[in-house]
C-alpha positions as CSV (number, residue, x, y, z in Angstrom):
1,X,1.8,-13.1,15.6
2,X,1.7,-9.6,14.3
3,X,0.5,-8.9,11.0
4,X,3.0,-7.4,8.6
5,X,2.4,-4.7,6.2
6,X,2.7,-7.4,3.4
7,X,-0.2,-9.0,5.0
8,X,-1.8,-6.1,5.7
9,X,-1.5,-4.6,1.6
10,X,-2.7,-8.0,0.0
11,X,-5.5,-8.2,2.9
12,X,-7.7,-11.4,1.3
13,X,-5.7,-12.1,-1.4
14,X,-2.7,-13.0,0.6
15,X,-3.6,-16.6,0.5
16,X,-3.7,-16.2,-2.9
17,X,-0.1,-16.3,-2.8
18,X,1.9,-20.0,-2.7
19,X,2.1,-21.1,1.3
20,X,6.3,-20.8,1.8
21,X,5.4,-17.5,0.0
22,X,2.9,-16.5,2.9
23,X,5.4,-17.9,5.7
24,X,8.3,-15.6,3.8
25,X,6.2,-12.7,4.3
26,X,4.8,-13.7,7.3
27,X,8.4,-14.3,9.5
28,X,10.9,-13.0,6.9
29,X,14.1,-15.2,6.0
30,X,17.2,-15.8,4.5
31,X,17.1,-17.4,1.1
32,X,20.3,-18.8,-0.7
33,X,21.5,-20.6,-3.8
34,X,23.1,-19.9,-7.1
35,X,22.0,-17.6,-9.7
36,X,23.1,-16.7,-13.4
37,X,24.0,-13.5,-14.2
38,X,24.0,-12.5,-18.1
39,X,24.4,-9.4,-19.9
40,X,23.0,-8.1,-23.5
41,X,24.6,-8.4,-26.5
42,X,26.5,-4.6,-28.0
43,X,25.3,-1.7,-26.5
44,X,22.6,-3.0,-24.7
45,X,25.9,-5.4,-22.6
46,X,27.5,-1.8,-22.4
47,X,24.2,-0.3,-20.5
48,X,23.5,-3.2,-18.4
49,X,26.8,-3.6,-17.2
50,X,26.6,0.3,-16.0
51,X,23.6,-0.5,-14.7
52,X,24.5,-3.9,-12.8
53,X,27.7,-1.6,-11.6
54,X,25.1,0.2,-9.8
55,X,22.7,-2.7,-8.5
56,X,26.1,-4.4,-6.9
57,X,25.8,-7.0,-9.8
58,X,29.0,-9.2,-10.6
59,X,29.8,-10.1,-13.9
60,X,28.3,-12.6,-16.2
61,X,27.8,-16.2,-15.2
62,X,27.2,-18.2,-11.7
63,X,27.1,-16.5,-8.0
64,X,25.9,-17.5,-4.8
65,X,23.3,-14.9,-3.8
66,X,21.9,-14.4,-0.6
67,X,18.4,-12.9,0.3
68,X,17.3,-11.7,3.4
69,X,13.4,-10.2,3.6
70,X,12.9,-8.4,6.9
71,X,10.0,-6.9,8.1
72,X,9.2,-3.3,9.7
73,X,5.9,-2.3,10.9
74,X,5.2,-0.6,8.2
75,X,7.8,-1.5,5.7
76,X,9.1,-5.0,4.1
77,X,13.2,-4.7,3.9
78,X,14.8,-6.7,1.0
79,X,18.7,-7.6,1.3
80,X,20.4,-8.8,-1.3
81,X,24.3,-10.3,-1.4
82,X,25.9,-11.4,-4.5
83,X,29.3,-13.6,-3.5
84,X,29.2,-12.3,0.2
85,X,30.0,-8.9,-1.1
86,X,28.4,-6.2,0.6
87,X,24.5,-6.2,0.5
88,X,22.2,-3.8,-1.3
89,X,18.7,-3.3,0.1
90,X,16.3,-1.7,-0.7
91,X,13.0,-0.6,1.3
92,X,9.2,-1.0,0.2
93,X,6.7,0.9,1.6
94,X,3.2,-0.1,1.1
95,X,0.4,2.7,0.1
96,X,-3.2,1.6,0.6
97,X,-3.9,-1.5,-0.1
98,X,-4.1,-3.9,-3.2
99,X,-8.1,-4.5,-2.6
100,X,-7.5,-0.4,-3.8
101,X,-5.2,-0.2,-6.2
102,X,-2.7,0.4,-3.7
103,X,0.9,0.0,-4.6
104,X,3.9,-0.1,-3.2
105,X,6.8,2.3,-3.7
106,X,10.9,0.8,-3.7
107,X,13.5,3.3,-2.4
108,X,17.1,1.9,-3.4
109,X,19.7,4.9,-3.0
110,X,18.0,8.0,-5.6
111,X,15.9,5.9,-7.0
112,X,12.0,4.9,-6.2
113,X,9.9,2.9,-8.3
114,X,6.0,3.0,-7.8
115,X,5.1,-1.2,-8.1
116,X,1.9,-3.2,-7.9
117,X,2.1,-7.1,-7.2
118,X,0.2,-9.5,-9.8
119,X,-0.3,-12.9,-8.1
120,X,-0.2,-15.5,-11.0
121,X,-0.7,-19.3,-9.5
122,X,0.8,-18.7,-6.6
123,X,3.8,-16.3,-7.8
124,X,4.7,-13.1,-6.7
125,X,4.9,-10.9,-10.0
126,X,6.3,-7.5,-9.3
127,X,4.6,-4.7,-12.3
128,X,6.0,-1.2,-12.4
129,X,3.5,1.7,-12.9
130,X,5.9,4.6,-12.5
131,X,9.8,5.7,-11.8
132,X,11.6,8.9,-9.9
133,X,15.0,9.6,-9.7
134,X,16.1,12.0,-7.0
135,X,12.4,12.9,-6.4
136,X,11.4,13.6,-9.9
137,X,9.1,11.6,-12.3
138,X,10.8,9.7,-14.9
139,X,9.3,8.9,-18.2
140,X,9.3,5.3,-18.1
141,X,10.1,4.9,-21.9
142,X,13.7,6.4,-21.1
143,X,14.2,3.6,-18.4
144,X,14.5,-0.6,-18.6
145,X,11.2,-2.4,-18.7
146,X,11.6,-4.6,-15.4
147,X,10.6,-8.0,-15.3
148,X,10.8,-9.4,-11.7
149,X,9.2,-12.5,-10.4
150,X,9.7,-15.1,-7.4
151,X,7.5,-18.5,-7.2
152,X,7.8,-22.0,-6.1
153,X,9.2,-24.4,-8.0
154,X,9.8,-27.8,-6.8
155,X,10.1,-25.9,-3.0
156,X,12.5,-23.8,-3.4
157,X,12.3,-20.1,-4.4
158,X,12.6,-18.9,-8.0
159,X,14.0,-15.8,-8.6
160,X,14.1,-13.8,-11.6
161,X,15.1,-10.7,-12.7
162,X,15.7,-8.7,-15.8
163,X,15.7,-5.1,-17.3
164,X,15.4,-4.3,-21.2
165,X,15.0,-1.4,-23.5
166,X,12.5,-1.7,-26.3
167,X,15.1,-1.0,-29.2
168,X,18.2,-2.6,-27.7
169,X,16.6,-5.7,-26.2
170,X,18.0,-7.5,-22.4
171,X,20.6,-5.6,-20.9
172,X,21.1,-7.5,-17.8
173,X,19.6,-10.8,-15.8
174,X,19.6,-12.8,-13.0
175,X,17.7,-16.2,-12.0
176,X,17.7,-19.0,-10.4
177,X,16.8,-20.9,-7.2
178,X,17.1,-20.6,-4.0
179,X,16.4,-22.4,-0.8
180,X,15.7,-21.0,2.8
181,X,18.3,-20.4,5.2
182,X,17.9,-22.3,8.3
């Protein structure tokens, strides 16, 4: 088996990470189930339904997503489909490794975020140390704080993610469970 670069980036510490976590990024999947989507209340509803808009969310409540994690040689590819709809994926490219400080960086259309991976029992918990849009540093006090996570739970995949703004409060989240395609 060849070694991906997710393998390669955690280096020791991937076994850190729950087992169907390691086989995910190991082989790469499908994952599927139902997640809830739910907006903020006011203007904070207002931005995170313009920013949803642009992540391909669909409005508030239950959807069937699907998630596909593929794997370059030096890239991990991450797929996502809400209600069969088109999918949005975006591309993470690992720099160094995490032994380093190494990060990774997400591309997703204009937009690149610069993310580090905390493993907490088992869980893959995604921390972002820095934003560009069209190339150019963003501060990250004009942008969401991100809160992204997938673990086991009860084996099956636990997905969760949500944005914020310090004043406003949650603008728009998605979670739930999923289970691997055959």
């Amino acid at each position: 088996m060849s070694t991906t670069a997710t393998r390669r980036w955690f280096g020791d510490r991937f076994s850190e990470l729950h087992p169907q976590l390691q086989h995910l990024h190991s082989h790469g999947g499908r994952l599927l189930g139902e997640v809830t989507i739910t907006y903020g209340q006011g203007l904070a509803g207002v931005l995170g339904r313009r920013l949803a808009k642009k992540m391909r969310f669909p409005g508030p409540g239950p959807h069937r997503l699907e998630v596909t994690i593929a794997h370059q040689d030096a890239a991990l590819l991450w797929s996502r489909s809400f209600d069969g709809q088109a999918p949005l994926t975006s591309h993470f490219a690992p720099v160094g490794c995490l032994a380093e400080g190494g990060h990774w960086v997400e591309s997703t259309g204009p937009l690149s975020l610069r993310l580090t991976v905390d493993v907490i029992d088992g869980g893959w918990f995604w921390r972002c140390l820095g934003i560009r849009l069209w190339g150019l540093p963003v501060p990250r006090a004009l942008l969401p704080r991100t809160d992204a996570y997938k673990r086991i739970e009860g084996g099956r995949y636990r997905f969760h993610v949500a944005f914020s703004l310090p004043l406003l409060g949650p603008l728009v989240t998605y979670e739930g469970l999923l289970e691997a395609a055959g």
